[in-house]
BALO-606198 format. One record per residue: residue number from 0; residue in one letter; y negated, z, x of N, C-alpha, C in turn. Coordinates in nm, 4 decimals, padded with zeros to 6 digits, always signed. Layout:
<nodes>
+------+------+----------+----------+----------+----------+----------+----------+----------+----------+----------+
: resi : resn :      n_v :      n_w :      n_u :     ca_v :     ca_w :     ca_u :      c_v :      c_w :      c_u :
+------+------+----------+----------+----------+----------+----------+----------+----------+----------+----------+
:  NUM :    A :        Y :        Z :        X :        Y :        Z :        X :        Y :        Z :        X :
...
+------+------+----------+----------+----------+----------+----------+----------+----------+----------+----------+
</nodes>
This chain:
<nodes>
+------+------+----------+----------+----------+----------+----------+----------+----------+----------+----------+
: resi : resn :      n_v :      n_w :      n_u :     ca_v :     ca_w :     ca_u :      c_v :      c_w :      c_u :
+------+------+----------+----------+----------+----------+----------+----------+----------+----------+----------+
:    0 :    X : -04.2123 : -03.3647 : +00.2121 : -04.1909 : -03.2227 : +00.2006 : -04.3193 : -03.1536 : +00.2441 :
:    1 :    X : -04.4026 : -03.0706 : +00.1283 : -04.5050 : -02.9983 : +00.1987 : -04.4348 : -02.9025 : +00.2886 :
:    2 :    X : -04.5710 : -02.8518 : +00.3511 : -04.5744 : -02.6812 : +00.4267 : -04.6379 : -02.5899 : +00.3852 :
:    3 :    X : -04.6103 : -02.4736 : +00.3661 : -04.7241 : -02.3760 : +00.3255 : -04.7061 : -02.2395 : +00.4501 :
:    4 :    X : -04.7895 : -02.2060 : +00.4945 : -04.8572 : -02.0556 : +00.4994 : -04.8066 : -01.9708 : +00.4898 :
:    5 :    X : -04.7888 : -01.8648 : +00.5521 : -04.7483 : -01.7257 : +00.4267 : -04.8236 : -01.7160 : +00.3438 :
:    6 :    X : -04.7497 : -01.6722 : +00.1977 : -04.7870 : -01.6729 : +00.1030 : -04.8326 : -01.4744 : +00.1018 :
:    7 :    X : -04.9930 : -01.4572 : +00.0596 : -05.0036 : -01.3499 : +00.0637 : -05.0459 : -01.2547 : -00.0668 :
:    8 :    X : -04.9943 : -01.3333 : -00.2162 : -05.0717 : -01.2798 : -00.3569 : -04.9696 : -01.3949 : -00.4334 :
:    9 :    X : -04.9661 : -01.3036 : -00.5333 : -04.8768 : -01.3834 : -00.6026 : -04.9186 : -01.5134 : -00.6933 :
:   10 :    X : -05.0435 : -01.5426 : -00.7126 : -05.1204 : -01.6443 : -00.7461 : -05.0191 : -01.7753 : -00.6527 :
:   11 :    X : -05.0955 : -01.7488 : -00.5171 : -05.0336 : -01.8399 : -00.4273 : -04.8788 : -01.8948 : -00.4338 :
:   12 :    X : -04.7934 : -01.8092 : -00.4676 : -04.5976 : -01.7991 : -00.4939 : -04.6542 : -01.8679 : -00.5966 :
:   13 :    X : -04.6966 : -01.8800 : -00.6947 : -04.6906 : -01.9310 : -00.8595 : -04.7300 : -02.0821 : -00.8155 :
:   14 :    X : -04.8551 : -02.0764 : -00.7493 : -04.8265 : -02.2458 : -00.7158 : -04.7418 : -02.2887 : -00.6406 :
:   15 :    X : -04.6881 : -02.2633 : -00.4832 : -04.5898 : -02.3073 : -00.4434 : -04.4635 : -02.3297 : -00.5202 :
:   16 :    X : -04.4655 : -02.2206 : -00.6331 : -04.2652 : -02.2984 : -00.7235 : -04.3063 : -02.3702 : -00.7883 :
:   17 :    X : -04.4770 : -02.4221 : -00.8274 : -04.5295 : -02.5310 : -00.9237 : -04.4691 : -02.6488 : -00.8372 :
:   18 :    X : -04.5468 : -02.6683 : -00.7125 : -04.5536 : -02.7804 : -00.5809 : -04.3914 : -02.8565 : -00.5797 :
:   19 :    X : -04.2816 : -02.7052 : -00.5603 : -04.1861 : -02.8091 : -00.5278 : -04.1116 : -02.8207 : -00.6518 :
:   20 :    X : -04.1339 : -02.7594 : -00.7594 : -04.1011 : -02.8100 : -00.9347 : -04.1409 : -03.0509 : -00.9242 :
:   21 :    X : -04.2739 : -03.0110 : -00.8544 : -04.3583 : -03.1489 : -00.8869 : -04.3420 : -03.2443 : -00.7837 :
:   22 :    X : -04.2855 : -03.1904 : -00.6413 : -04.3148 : -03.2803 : -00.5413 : -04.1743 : -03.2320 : -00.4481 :
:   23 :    X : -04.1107 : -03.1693 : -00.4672 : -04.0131 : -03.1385 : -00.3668 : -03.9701 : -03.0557 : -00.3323 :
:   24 :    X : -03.8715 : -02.9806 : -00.2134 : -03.8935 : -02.9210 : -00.1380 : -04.0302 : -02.8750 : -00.0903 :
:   25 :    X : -04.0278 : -02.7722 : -00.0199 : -04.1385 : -02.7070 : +00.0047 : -04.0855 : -02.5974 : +00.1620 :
:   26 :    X : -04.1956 : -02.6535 : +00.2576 : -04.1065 : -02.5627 : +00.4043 : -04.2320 : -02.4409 : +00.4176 :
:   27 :    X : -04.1801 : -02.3047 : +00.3898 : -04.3080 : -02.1921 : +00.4456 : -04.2744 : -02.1943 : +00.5695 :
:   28 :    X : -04.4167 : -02.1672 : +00.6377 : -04.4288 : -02.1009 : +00.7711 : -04.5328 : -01.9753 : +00.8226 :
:   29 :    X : -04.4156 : -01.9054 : +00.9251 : -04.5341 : -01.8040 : +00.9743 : -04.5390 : -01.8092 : +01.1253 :
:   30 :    X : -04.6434 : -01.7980 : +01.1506 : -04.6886 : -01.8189 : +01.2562 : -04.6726 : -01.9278 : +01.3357 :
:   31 :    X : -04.6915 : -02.0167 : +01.2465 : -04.6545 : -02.1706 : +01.3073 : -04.5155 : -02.2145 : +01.2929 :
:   32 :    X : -04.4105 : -02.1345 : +01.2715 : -04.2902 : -02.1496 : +01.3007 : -04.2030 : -02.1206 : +01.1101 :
:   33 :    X : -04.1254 : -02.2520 : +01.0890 : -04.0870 : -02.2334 : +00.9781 : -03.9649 : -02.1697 : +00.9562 :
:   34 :    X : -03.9903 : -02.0736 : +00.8495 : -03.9134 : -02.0013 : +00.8127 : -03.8398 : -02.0385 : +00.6907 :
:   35 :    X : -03.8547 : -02.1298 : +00.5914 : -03.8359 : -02.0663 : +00.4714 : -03.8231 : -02.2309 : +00.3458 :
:   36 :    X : -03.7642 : -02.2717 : +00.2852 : -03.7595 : -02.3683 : +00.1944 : -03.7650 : -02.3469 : +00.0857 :
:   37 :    X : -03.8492 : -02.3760 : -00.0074 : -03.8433 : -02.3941 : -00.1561 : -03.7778 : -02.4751 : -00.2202 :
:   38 :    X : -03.6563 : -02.5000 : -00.3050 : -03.6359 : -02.5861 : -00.3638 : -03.6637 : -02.5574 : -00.5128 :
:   39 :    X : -03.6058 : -02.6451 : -00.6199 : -03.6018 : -02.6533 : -00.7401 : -03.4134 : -02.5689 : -00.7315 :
:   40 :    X : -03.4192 : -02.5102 : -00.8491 : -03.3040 : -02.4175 : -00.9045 : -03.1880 : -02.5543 : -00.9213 :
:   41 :    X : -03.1927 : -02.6615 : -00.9737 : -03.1403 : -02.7648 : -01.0309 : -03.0418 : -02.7901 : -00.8015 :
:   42 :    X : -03.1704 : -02.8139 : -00.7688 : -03.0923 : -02.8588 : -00.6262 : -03.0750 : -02.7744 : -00.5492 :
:   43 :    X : -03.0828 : -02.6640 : -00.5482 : -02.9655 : -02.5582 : -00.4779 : -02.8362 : -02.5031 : -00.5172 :
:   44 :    X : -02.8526 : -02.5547 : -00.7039 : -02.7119 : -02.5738 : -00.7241 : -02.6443 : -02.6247 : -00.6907 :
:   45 :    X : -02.6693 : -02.8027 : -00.6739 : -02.6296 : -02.8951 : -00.6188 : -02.5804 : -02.8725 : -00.4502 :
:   46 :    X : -02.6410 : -02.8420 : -00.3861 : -02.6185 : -02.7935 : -00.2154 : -02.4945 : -02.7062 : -00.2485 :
:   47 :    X : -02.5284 : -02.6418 : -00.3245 : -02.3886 : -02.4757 : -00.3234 : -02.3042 : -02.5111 : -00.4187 :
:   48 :    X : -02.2903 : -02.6668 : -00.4601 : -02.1615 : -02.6852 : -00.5232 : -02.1376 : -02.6799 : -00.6939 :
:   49 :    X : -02.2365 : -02.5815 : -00.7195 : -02.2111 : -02.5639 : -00.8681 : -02.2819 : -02.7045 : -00.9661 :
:   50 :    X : -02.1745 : -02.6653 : -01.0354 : -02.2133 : -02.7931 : -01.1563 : -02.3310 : -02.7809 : -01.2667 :
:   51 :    X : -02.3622 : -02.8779 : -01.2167 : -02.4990 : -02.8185 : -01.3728 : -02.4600 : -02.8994 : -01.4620 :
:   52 :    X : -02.4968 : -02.8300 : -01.5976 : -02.4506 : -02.9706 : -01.6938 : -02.6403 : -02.9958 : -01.7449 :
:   53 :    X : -02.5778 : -03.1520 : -01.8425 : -02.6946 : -03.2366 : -01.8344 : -02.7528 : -03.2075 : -01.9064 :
:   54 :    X : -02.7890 : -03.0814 : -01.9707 : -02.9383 : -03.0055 : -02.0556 : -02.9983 : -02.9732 : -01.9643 :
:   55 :    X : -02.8934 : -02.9159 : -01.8800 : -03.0082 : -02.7980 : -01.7451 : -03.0387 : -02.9345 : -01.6443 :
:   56 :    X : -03.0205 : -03.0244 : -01.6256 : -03.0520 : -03.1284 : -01.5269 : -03.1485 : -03.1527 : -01.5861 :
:   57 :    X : -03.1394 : -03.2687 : -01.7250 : -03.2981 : -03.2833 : -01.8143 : -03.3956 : -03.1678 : -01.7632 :
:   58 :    X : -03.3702 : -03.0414 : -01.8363 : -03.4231 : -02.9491 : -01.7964 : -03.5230 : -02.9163 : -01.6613 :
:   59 :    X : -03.4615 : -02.9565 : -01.5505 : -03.5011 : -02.9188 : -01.4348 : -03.5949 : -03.0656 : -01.3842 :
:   60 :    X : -03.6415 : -03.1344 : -01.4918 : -03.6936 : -03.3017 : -01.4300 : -03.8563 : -03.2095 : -01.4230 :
:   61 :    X : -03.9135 : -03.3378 : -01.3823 : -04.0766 : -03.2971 : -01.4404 : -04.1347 : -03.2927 : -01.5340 :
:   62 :    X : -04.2490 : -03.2383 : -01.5487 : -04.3420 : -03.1605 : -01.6690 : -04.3859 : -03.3285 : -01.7282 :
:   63 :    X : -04.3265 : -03.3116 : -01.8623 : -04.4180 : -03.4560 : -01.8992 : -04.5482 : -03.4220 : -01.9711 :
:   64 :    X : -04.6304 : -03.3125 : -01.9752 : -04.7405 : -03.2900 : -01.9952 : -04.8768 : -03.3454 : -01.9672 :
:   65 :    X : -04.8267 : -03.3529 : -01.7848 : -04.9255 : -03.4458 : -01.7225 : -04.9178 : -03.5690 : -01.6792 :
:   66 :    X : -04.8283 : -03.6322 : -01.7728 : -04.7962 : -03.7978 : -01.7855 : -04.8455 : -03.8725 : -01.8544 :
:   67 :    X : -04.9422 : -03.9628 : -01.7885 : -05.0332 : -04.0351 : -01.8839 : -04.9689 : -04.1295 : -01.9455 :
:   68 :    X : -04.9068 : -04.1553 : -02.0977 : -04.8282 : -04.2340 : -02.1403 : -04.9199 : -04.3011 : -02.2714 :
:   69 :    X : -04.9986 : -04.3065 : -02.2249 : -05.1121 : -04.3780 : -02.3672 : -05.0822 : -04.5748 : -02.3416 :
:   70 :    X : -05.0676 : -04.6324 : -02.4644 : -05.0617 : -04.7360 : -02.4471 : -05.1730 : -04.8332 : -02.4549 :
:   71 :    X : -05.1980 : -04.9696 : -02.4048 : -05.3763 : -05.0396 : -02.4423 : -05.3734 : -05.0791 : -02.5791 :
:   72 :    X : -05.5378 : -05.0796 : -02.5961 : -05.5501 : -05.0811 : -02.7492 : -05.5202 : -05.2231 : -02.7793 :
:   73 :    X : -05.4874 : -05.2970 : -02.6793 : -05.4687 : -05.4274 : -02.7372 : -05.3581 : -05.4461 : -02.8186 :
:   74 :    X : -05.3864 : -05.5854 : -02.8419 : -05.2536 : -05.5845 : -02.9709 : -05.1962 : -05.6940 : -02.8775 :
:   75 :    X : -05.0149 : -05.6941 : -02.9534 : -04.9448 : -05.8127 : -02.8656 : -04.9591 : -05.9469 : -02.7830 :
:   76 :    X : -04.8975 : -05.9952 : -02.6734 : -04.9370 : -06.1333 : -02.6178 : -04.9060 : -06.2256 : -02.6963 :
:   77 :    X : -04.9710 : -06.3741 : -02.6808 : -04.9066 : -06.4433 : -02.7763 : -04.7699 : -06.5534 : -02.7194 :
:   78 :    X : -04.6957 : -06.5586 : -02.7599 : -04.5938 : -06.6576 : -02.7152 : -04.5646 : -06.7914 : -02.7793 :
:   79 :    X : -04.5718 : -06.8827 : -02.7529 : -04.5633 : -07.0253 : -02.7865 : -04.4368 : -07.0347 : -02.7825 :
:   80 :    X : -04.3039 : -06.9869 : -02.8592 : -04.1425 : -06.9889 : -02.8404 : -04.1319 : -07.1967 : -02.8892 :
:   81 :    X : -04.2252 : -07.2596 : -02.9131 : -04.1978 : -07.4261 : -02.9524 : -04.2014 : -07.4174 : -02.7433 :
:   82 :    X : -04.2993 : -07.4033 : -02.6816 : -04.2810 : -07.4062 : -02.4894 : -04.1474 : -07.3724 : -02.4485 :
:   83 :    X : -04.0455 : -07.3156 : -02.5153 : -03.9808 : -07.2447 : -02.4139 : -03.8578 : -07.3122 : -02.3920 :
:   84 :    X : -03.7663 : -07.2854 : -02.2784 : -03.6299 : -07.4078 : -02.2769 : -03.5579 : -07.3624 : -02.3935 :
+------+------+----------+----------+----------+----------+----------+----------+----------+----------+----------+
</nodes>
């Protein structure tokens, strides 16, 4: 769970609902002393009971934008299936 700061510009708010979209919860503090949790919309439903259905769950996963899903240029292993039991 990060921590953040008071948040003092709204730049700053725009990344913190990025942070706990990507990584979690999120605890603000002021003056050393925490005040304040970020969650994702998906899990404060969950805490307060309400049902989400499973578009808005999909919905609420992570950004697959920044998922490196490239495969190697190699081509298949070879298998000897005459080796195998």
């Amino acid at each position: 769970m990060g921590t953040h700061k008071r948040l003092h510009h709204h730049g700053r708010f725009s990344e913190l609902i990025r942070t706990a979209q990507t990584d979690g919860p999120q605890v603000v503090t002021r003056h050393g002393q925490e005040i304040a949790v970020v969650i994702e919309i998906a899990e404060y439903r969950h805490l307060c009971g309400q049902a989400v259905g499973f578009k808005d769950y999909l919905r609420s996963g992570p950004d697959f934008d920044d998922l490196d899903i490239r495969r190697p240029g190699e081509g298949p292993r070879d298998i000897d299936w005459a080796a195998r039991p």
